[in-house]
LODRENRO-921566 format. One line per field, with one value per residue (C-alpha): residue in one letter; x, y, z; residue number from 1. Coordinates in nm, 3 decimals. Each point is the difference from the previous one (the first is absolute). Example, Ala and Ser with C-alpha at 12.3 -4.5 7.8 and 13.67 -1.06 7.14 Angstrom:
residu <- [A|S]
x <- [1.230|0.137]
y <- [-0.450|0.344]
z <- [0.780|-0.066]
num <- [1|2]
***
This chain:
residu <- [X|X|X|X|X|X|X|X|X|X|X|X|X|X|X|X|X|X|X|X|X|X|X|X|X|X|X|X|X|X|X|X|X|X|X|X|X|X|X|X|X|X|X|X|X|X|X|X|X|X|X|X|X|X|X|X|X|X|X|X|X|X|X|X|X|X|X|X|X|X|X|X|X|X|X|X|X|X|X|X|X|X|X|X|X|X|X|X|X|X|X|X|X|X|X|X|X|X|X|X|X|X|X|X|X|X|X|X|X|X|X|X|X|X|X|X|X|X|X|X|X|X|X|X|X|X|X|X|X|X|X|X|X|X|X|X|X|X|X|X|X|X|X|X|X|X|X|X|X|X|X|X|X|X|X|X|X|X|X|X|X|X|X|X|X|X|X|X|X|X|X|X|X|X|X|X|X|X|X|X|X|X|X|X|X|X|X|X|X|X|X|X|X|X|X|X|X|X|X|X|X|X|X|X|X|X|X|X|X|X|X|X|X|X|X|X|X|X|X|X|X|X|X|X|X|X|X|X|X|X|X|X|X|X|X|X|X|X|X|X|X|X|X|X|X|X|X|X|X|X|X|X|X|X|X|X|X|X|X|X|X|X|X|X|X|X|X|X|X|X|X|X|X|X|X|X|X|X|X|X|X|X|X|X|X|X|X|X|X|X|X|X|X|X|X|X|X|X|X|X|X|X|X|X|X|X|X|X|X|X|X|X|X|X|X|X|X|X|X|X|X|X|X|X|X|X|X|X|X|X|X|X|X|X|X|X|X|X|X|X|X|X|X|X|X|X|X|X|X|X|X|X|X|X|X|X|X|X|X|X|X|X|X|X|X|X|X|X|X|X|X|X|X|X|X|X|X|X|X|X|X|X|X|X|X|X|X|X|X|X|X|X|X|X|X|X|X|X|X|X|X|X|X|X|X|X|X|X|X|X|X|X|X|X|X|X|X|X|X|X|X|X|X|X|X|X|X|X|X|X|X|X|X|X|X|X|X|X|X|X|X|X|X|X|X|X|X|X|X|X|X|X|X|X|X|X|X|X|X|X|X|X|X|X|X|X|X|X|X]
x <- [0.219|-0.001|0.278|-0.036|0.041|0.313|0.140|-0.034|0.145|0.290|0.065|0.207|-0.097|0.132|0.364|-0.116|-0.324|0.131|0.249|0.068|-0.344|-0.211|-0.137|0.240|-0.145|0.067|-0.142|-0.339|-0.010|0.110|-0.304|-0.198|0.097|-0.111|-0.344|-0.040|0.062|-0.230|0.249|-0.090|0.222|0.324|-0.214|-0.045|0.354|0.116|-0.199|0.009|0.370|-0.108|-0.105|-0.326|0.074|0.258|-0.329|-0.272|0.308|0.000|-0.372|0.027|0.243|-0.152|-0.254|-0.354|-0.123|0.215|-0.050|-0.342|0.158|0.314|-0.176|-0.240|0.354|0.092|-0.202|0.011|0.378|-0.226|-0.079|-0.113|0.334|0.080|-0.317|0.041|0.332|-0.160|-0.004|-0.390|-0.085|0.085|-0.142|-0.359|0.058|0.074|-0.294|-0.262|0.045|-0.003|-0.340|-0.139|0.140|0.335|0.016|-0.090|0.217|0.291|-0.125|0.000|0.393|0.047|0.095|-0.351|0.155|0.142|-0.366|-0.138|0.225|-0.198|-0.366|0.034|0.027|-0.263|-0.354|-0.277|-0.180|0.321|0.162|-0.311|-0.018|0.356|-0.058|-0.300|0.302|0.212|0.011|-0.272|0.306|0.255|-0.302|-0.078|0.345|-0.014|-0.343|0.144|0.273|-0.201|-0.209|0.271|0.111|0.229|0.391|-0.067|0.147|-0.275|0.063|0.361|0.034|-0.025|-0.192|0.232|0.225|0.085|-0.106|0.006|-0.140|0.249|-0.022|0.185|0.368|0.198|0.050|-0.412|0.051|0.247|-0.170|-0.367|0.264|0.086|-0.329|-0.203|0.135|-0.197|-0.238|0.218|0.177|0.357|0.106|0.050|0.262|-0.179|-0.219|-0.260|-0.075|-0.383|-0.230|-0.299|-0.175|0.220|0.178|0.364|0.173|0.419|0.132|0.295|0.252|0.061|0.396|-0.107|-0.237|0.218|0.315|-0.228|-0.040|-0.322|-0.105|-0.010|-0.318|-0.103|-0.053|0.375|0.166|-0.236|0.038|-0.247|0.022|-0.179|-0.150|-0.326|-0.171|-0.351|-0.233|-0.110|0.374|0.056|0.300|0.215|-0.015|0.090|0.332|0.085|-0.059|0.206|0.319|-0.020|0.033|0.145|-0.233|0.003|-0.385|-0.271|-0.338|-0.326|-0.239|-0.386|-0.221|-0.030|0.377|-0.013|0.282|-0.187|0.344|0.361|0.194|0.346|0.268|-0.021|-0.307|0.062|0.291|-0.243|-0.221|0.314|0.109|-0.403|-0.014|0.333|-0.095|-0.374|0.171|0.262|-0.223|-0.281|0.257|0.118|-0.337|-0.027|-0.276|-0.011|0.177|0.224|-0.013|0.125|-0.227|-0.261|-0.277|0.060|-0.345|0.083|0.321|-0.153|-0.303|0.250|0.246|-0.189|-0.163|0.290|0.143|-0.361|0.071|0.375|-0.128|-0.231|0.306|0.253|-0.325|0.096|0.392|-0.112|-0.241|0.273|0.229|-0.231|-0.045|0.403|-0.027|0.131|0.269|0.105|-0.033|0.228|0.275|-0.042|0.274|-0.247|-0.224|0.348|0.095|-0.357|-0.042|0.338|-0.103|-0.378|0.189|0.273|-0.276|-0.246|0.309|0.032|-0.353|0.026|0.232|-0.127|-0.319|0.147|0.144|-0.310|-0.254|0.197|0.076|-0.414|0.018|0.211|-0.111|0.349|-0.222|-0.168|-0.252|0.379|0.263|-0.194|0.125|0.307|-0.007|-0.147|0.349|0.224|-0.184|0.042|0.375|0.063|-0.212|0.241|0.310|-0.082|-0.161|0.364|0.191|-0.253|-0.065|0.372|0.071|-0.269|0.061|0.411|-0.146|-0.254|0.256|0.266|-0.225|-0.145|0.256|-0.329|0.048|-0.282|-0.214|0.234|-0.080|-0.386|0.019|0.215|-0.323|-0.228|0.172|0.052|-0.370|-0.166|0.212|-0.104|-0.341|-0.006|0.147|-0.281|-0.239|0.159|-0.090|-0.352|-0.166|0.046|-0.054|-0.330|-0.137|0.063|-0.173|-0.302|0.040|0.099|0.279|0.293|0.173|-0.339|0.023|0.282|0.274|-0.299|-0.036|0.371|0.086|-0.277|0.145|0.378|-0.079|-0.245|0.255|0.279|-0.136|-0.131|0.271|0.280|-0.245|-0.140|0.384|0.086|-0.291|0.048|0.412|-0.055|0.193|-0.174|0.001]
y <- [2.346|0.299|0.217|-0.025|-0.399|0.066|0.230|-0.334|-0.229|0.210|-0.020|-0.238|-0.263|0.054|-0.208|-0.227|-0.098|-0.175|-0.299|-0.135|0.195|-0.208|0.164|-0.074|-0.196|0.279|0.314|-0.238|-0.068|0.357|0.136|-0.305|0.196|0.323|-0.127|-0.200|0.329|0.211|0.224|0.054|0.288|-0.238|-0.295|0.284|0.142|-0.327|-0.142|0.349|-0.046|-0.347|-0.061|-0.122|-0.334|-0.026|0.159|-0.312|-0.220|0.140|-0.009|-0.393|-0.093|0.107|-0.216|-0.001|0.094|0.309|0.092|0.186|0.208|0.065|0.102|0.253|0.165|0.060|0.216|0.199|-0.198|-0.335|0.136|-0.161|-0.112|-0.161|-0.154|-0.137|-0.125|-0.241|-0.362|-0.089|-0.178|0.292|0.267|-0.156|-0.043|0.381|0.111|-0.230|0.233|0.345|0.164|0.038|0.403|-0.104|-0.266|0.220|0.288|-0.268|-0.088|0.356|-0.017|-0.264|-0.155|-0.145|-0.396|0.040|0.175|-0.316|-0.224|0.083|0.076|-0.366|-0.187|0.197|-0.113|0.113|0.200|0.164|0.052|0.153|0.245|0.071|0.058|0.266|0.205|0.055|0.276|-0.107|0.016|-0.207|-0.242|-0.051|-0.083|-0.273|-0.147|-0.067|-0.176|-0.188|-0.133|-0.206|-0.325|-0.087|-0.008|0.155|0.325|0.187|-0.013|0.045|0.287|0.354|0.262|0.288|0.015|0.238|-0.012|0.246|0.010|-0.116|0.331|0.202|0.128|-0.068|0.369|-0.026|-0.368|0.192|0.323|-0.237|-0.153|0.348|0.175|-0.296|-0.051|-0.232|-0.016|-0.296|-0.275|0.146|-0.474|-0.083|-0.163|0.018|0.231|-0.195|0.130|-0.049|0.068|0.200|-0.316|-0.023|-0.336|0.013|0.005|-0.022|0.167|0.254|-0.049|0.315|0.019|0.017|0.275|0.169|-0.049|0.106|0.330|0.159|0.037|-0.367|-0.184|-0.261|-0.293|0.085|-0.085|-0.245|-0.411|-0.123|-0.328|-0.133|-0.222|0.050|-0.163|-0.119|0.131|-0.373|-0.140|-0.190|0.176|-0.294|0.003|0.337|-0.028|-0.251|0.273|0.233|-0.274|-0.114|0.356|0.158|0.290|0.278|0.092|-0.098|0.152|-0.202|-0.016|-0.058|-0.244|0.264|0.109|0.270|0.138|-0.027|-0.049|-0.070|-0.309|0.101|-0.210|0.052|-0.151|-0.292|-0.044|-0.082|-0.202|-0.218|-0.046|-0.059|-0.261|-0.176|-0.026|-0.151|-0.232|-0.105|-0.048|-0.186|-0.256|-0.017|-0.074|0.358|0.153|0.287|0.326|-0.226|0.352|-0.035|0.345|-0.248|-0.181|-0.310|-0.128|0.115|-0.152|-0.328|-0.009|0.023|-0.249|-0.250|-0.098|-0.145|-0.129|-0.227|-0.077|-0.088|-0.232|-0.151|-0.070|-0.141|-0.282|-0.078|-0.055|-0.171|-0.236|-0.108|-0.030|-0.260|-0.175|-0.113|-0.086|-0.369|0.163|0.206|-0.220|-0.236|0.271|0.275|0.190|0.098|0.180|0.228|0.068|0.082|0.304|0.134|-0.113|0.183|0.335|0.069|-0.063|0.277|0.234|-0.080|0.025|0.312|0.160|-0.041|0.067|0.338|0.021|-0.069|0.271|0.248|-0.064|0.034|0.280|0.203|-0.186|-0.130|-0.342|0.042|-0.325|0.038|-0.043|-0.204|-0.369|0.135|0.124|-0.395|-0.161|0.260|-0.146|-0.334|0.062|0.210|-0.286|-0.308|0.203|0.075|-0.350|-0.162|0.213|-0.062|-0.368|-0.105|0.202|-0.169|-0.316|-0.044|0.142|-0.244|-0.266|0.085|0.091|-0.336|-0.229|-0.094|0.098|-0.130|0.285|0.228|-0.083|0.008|0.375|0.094|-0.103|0.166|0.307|0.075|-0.103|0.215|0.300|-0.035|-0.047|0.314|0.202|-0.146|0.113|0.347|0.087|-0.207|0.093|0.403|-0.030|-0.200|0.257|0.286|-0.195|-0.010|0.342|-0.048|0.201|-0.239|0.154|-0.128|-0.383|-0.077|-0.065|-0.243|-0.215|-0.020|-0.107|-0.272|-0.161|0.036|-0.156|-0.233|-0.113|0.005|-0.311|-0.151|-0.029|-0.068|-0.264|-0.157|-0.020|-0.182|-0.233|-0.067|-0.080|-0.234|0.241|-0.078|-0.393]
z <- [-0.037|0.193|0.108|0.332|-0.049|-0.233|0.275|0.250|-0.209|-0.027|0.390|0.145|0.258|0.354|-0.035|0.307|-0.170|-0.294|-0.062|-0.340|-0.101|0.311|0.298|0.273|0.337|0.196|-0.190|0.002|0.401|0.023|-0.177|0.150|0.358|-0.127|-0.038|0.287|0.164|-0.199|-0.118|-0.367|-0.073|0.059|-0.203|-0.345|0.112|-0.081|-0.260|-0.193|-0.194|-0.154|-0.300|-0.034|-0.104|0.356|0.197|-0.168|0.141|0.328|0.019|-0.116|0.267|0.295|0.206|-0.200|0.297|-0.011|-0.371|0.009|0.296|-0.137|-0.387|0.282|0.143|-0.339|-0.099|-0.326|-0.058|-0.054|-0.374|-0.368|-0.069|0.362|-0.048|-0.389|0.104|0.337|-0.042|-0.158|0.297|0.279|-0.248|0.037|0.353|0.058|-0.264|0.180|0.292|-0.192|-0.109|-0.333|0.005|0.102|-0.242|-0.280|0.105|-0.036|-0.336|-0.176|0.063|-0.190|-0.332|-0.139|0.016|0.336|0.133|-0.207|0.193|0.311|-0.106|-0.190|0.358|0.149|0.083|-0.255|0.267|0.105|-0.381|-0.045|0.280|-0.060|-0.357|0.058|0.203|-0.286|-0.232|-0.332|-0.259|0.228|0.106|-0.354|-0.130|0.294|-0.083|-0.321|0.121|0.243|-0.317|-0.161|0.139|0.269|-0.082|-0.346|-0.153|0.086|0.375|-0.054|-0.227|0.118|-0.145|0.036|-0.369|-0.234|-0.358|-0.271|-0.335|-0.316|-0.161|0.264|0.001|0.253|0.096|0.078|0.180|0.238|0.039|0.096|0.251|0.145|0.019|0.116|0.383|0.233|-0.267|-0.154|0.177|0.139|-0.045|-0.356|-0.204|-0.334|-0.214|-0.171|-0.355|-0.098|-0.313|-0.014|0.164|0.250|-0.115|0.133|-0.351|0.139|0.332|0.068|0.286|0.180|-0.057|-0.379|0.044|0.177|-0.262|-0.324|-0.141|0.083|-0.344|-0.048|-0.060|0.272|-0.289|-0.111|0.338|0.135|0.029|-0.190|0.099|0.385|0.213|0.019|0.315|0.007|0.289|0.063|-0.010|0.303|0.200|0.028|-0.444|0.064|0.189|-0.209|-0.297|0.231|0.065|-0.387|-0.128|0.227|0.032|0.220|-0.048|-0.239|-0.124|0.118|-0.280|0.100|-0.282|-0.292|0.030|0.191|0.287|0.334|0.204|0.080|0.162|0.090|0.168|0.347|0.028|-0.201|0.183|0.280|-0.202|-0.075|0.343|0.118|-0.278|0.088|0.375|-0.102|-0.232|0.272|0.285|-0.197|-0.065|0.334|0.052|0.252|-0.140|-0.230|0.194|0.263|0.173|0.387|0.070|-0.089|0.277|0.156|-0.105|-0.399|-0.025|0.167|-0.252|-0.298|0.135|0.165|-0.331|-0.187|0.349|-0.033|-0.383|0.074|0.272|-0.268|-0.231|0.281|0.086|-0.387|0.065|0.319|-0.148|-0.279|0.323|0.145|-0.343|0.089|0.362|-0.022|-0.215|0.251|0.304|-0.176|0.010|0.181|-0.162|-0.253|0.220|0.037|-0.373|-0.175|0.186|-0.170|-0.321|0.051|0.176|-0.246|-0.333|0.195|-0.030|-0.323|-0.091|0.166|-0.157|-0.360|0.113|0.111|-0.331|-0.185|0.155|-0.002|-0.384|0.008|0.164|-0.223|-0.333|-0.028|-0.059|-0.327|-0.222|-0.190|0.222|0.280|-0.206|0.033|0.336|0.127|-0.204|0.175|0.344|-0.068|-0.080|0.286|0.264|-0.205|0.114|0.315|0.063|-0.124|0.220|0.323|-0.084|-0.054|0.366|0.174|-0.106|0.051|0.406|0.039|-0.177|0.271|0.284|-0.054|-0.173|-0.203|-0.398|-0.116|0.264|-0.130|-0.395|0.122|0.175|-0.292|-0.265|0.248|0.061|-0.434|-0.038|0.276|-0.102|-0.367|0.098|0.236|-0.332|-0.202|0.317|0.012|-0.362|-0.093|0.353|-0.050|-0.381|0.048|0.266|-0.245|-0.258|0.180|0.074|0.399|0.119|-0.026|0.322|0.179|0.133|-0.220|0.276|0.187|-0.368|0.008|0.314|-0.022|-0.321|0.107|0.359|-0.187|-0.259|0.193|0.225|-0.258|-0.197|0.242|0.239|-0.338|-0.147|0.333|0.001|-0.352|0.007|0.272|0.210|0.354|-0.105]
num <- [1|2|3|4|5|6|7|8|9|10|11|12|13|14|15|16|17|18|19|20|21|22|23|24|25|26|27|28|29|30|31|32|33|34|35|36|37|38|39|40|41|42|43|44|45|46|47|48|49|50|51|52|53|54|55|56|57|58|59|60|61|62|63|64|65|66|67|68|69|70|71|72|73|74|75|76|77|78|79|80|81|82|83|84|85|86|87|88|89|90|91|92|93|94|95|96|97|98|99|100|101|102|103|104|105|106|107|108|109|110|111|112|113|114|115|116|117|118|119|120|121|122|123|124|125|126|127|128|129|130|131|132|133|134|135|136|137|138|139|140|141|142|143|144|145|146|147|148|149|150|151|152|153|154|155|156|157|158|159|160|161|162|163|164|165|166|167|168|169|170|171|172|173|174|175|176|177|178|179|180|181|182|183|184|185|186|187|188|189|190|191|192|193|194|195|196|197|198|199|200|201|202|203|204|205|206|207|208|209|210|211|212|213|214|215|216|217|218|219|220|221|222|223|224|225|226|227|228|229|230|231|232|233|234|235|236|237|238|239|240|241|242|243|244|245|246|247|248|249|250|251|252|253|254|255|256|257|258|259|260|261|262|263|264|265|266|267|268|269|270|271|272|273|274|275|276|277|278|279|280|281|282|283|284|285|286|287|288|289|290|291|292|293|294|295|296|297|298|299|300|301|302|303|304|305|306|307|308|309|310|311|312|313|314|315|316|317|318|319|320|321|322|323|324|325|326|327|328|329|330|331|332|333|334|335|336|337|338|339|340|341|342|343|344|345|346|347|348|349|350|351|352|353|354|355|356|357|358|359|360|361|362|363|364|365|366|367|368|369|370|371|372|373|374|375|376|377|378|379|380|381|382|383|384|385|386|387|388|389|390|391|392|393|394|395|396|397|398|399|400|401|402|403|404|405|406|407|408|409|410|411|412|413|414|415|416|417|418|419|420|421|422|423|424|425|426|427|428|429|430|431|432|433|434|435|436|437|438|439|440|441|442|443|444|445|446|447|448|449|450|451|452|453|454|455|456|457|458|459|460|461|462|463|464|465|466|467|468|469]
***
């Protein structure tokens, strides 16, 4: 990070452009006036105290029709870091519209994974052009990157670390620190300790350098103990690595062993939240990113598709309907109750369901807890189903001054909500089985047997008990 960007962060916002850390309504119209009127000196003068991650917001709140505008009037205050911090979907928008030089001069300010972040997104004919811009040693470091797989270590970690060989003193670990300037990386937490291969060997915090005599040797003081990351280790493994152990960075390791990079927190911290919000809105059945910044047509194509499947599965809980149409005609009060008894079982379904993929997610759900994991379900669904079925059926009892509809709902009601516990384990367990992401079409299975079931069993209970005789 440079100075001048440490100086900025170190200013404070104008008072009347934040509230409870949000851009206030007004500051945006304020600066949305400034450049309807072309006045770009009042649009920096008032962008120019924010930080850059208040700045990406401003830039994401105004029209879209306003944002490539606005990012012009900017000028050199639109820099890497505004620009790393924008939402995904605005940052391609506002790099479609900037030339190969201008894209490249943004990328030689940054951190390797953030200039990765962009490049990845990018045409090949345009990644490429981009690419023949940049300096040969920075355009090499993000080939590299750009050769390992998507999500993976390799396009998370950064290049810029310190390591220093085991045989050094401290006094020589410090001085290296001193006499190197801008030639090392001015952001670390950690010095890595390495053998004559270069095979991180233990790490040093910096508050134990800094509290050890100088004459000490480097193996004396370091922790020889780490987590070593693969290159290839999908990113979502590695937060997980990250929340187990709670690290603060960790040394990426290429095939043969060797330190080619660092992950540190704050970007996993964004890995964690990116994975959370895929996992959330693939249930919900909204696509992968759920991102409002996003276009009409994209959020359509990724929604209408499990609006079609979920329309497949209610035919299902229709056709069982129609299987029980004399039942129903012959009291009508039926056709009343079973959607209770299907609604409150999808909630139910739903909510272990929830339970379930995210104990996936986190490998809280292991081949040797998962038995135990299905009995806790089933105990949870028979207490919940007692406490639901004996409600529902003193109501319908009184409501109706008919017990024996009351006893029927009752049966329904325990059955459908053990049955949509069942359905909110086995349906995400079998998708990861088969290697499927379990937050993927889960919620649509559900549903289908809890609606399903829930007809079933309650129209079938009063066919069977002679209930509409």
């Amino acid at each position: 990070m440079s100075d001048d960007v440490q100086d900025k962060d170190l200013v404070p916002a104008p008072r009347e452009a934040l509230e409870d850390n949000r851009l206030t309504g007004a500051f945006v119209d304020e600066v949305t006036e400034a450049l309807a009127a072309g006045d770009t000196a009042r649009v920096q003068e008032l962008a120019e105290p924010l930080h850059p991650a208040d700045i990406a917001d401003l830039i994401e709140q105004v029209e879209p029709g306003e944002r490539q505008p606005l990012a012009a009037a900017l000028g050199d205050v639109l820099d890497a870091d505004v620009i790393s911090e924008m939402n995904e979907v605005v940052r391609e928008q506002l790099i479609d519209v900037l030339d190969a030089g201008q894209v490249a001069d943004v990328v030689t300010q940054m951190e390797t994974d953030d200039a990765v972040a962009i490049l990845e997104d990018m045409d090949e004919e345009d990644q490429a052009e981009v690419l023949r811009s940049l300096p040969a040693d920075e355009r090499a470091a993000i080939e590299e990157a750009l050769s390992y797989p998507e999500e993976s270590a390799g396009r998370l970690m950064q290049r810029d670390l310190i390591a220093v060989p085991e045989y050094w003193t401290v006094g020589q670990v410090i001085d290296f620190l001193r006499q190197a300037g801008d030639d090392v990386t001015s952001d670390f937490w950690e010095i890595f300790v390495v053998d004559p291969s270069h095979k991180p060997v233990g790490t040093m915090r910096l508050s134990l350098v800094l509290r050890s005599p100088r004459n000490v040797l480097v193996t004396d003081v370091m922790k020889g103990e780490q987590t070593l990351i693969p290159v290839d280790m999908d990113q979502e493994e590695v937060a997980l690595r990250f929340q187990k152990y709670a690290l603060i960075s960790a040394a990426v390791v290429d095939a043969s062993g060797r330190l080619v990079g660092v992950v540190t927190v704050d970007d996993v911290v964004h890995i964690i939240q990116e994975e959370a919000d895929e996992d959330i809105f693939r249930l919900a059945g909204g696509g992968d990113d759920g991102n409002i910044n996003e276009s009409v047509f994209d959020s359509y194509r990724s929604r209408v598709r499990w609006l079609v499947a979920n329309l497949g599965t209610a035919l299902v809980a229709s056709g069982i309907i129609g299987l029980f149409e004399a039942t129903i005609a012959q009291m009508v009060t039926l056709a009343a109750l079973m959607p209770i008894v299907a609604g409150v079982g999808g909630n139910a379904g739903t909510q272990t369901l929830a339970v379930t993929v995210r104990a996936l997610a986190t490998d809280q759900l292991t081949e040797t807890n998962t038995g135990r994991a299905i009995l806790r379900e089933i105990r949870i669904a028979l207490l919940n189903g007692a406490t639901v079925a004996v409600l529902i059926g003193l109501g319908a009892t009184l409501v109706f001054s008919n017990p024996a509809l009351g006893g029927v709902i009752a049966v329904a009601m325990l059955a459908n909500i053990v049955i949509a516990g069942l359905a909110g384990v086995f349906v995400p367990l079998t998708l990861y089985r088969l290697d499927v992401d379990p937050a993927v079409g889960s919620s649509v299975f559900v549903t289908m047997i809890t609606d399903s079931m829930g007809f079933f069993v309650f129209l079938g209970l009063a066919a069977a008990t002679g209930l509409t005789g």
